[in-house]
N, C-alpha and C positions, 0 to 999 in steps of 0.2 A: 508488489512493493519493490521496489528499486532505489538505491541509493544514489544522491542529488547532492554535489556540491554548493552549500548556500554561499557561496563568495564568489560562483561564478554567474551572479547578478549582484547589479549593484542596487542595495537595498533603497528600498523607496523613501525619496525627501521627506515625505511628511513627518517620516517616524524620525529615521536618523536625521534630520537638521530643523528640528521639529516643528513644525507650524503652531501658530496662534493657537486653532482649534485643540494640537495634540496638547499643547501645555497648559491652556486653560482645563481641558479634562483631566490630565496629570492630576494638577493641582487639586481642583473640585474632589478629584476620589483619595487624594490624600486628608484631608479634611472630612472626607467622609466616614473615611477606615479607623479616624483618631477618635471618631466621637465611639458613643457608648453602642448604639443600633446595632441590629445585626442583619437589617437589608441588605443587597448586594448592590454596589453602584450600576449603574446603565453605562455599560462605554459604550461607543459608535463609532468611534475616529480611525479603528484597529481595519476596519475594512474599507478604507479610503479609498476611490479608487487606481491612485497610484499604488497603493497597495494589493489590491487584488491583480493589476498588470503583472507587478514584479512575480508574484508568487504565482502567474499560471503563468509566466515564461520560464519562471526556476523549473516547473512539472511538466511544462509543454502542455499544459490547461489538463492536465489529468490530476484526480486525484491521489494525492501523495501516500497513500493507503492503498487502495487497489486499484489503481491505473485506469479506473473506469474514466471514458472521456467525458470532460465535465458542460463544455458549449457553456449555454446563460445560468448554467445551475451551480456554481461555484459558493462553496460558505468558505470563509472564514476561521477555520479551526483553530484552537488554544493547545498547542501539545500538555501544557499545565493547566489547566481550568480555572478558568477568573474568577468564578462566583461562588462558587464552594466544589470541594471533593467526598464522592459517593463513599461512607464508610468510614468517615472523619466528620460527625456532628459538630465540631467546637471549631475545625478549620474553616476558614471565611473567603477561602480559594486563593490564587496566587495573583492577586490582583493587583501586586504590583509590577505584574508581567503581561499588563494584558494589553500595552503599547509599546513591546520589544519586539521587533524584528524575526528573533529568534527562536521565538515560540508559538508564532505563525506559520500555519501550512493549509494548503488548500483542500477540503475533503466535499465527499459528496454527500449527501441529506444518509445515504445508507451507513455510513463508516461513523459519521460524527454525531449523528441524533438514536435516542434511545427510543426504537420501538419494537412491535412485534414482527417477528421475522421466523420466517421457514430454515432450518441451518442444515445445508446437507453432508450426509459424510460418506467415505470411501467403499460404505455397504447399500450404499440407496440404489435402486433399482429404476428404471424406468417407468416399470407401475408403480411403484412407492412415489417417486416424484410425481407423477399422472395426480395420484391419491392428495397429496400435500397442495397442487395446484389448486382444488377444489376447497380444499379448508382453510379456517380463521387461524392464522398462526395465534400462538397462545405464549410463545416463548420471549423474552426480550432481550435485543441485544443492540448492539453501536454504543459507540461512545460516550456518549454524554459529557455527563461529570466523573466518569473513572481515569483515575490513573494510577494504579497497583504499582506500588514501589518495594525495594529492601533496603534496609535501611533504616535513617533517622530525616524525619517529613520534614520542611521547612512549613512554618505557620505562619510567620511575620518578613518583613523586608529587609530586616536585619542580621536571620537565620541565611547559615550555608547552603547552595543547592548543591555540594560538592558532594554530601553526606546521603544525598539519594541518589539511588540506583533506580533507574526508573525499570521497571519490567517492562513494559511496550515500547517496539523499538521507535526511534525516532529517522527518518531513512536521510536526515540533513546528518545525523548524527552514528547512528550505525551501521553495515553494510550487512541489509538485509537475506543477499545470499550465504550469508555463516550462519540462518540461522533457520532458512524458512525453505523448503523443498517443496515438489509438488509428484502428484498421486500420477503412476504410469499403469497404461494397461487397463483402467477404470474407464468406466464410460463417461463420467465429469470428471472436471480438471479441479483437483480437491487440494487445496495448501495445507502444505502437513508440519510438520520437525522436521528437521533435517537430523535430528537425536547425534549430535555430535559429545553433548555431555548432560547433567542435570540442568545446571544453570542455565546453559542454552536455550533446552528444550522447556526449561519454564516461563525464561522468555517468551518463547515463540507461540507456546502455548497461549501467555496471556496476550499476544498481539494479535492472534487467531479470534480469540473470543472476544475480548474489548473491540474488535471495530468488526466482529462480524462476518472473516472474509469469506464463510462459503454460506452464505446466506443463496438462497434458492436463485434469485433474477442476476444477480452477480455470476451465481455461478452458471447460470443460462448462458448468459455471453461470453463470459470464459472460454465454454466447453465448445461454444459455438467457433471460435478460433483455433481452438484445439485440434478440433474435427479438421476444418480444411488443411491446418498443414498437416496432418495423419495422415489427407487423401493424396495431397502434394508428394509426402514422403512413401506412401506407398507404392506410387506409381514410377518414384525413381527407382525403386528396387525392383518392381516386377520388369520395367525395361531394359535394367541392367541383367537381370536372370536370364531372360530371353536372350541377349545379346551373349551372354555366355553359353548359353545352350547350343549358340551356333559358333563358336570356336572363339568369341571375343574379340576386343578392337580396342585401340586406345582412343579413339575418336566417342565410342560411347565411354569410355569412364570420363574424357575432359567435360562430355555436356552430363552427364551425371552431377559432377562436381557444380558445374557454371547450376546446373538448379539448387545446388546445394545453397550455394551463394544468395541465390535468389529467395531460397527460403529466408535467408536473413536479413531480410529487410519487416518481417514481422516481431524484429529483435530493436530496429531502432525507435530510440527515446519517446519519438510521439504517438507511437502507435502504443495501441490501447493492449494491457496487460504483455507486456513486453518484458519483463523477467520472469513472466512460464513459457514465453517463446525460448528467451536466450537459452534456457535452460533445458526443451526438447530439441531445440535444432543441436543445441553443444552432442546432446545425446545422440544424436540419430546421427550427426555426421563422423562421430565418432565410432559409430556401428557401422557405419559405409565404409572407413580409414580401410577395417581390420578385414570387410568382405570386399573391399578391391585387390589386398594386397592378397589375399587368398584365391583372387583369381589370377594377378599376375604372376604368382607362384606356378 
């Protein structure tokens, strides 16, 4: 997850200058929510597709969640839930939000739908994963309808949303790296806390588990990007050792550094999980800084 300026796309006509279609459905679920019923209205208009444009060019067509690259499988995610919230029986969802701009992001069937899922952690092994491939997952997890707040809930279109504190971060709204780190040294690439304080880490906590992110096939591809730039960075270090074994050169620390660089190009925006890249190459080039300067010493 990576943090996404929404203003540097300009939001889609249909919602903000609203069409026909948006306003007659406004309307329709306004009328709907005032009678007595407690169905939830049917919108459709929220994934227009001037709208899905805008919001995979805001993500660069990844999910806004775990950067998994999305191609034709792109949903339509609610960061507040339209139709009701998991844990709130009498709440009726936030459905007067569920034609705002703002509370729109794009996710993948993994992050946004509640099903069952394998979830790996920082002690699974590669027979334990072997093991888990074979079996029915039993656990469930994604998003759904949760959204864990502190706070006081807003219920109606009248109430404040100032007065909730959402615990799942929102990456248009918060800057995911204060709060989410990721697992070194492990054979998967596992998203952890960054345990900078409680709140934090409850945060991060509850963004870990509401959308799932080290669910077993997620964390497949993760680990699978992981690995080559491991191999990438391995092999600048053992060329650079060698080269110091034989009295050194400044010619190998500049093409050390030039692949340095080159690693980071699995740091830009549209490449798939691109804040656990930014985040090992920061690492490793930063381990390179302190063993060149130890050799031009």
């Amino acid at each position: 997850m990576r943090h996404v300026k929404r203003s540097s796309v300009t939001p889609p006509a249909s919602l903000s200058k609203p069409s026909a279609a948006v306003l007659k459905e406004r309307d329709e679920a306004v009328a709907h929510y005032a009678s007595t019923g407690t169905a939830s209205y049917k919108f459709s208009k929220y994934k227009e597709f001037d709208v899905k444009t805008s919001l995979g060019v805001l993500f660069d067509y990844k999910c806004a969640y775990c950067e998994f690259q999305l191609g034709d499988g792109m949903e339509v995610e609610h960061f507040r839930p339209k139709g009701r919230v998991d844990g709130e029986p009498l709440h009726r969802g936030y459905w007067w939000l569920a034609l705002v701009w703002e509370n729109l992001l794009p996710s993948c069937a993994g992050c946004n739908q509640r099903r069952r899922q394998h979830l790996i952690t920082t002690t699974t092994t590669e027979a334990e994963y072997a093991v888990l491939q074979g079996k029915k997952p039993t656990e469930t997890a994604g998003k759904g309808n949760h959204f864990p707040i502190s706070g006081a809930r807003a219920f109606v279109q009248s109430d404040s949303l100032s007065g909730e504190d959402h615990d799942i971060l929102d990456p248009t709204v918060d800057n995911p790296e204060q709060y989410l780190t990721w697992s070194t040294g492990t054979t998967y690439s596992i998203v952890l806390p960054s345990l900078v304080d409680y709140a934090s880490t409850r945060r991060a906590l509850a963004t870990i588990n509401v959308f799932a992110l080290n669910r077993t096939h997620l964390v497949q591809l993760r680990s699978g990007v992981l690995r080559e730039m491991r191999l990438k960075a391995t092999e600048i270090e053992n060329d650079l050792a060698e080269d110091a074994a034989h009295g050194g050169s400044e010619f190998a620390i500049r093409n050390a550094l030039r692949r340095v660089d080159a690693l980071k190009r699995y740091c830009e925006p549209n490449k798939p999980f691109s804040a656990m890249a930014r985040a090992f190459v920061k690492a490793f080039a930063d381990s390179l800084a302190t063993r060149i300067e130890n050799i031009e010493d």
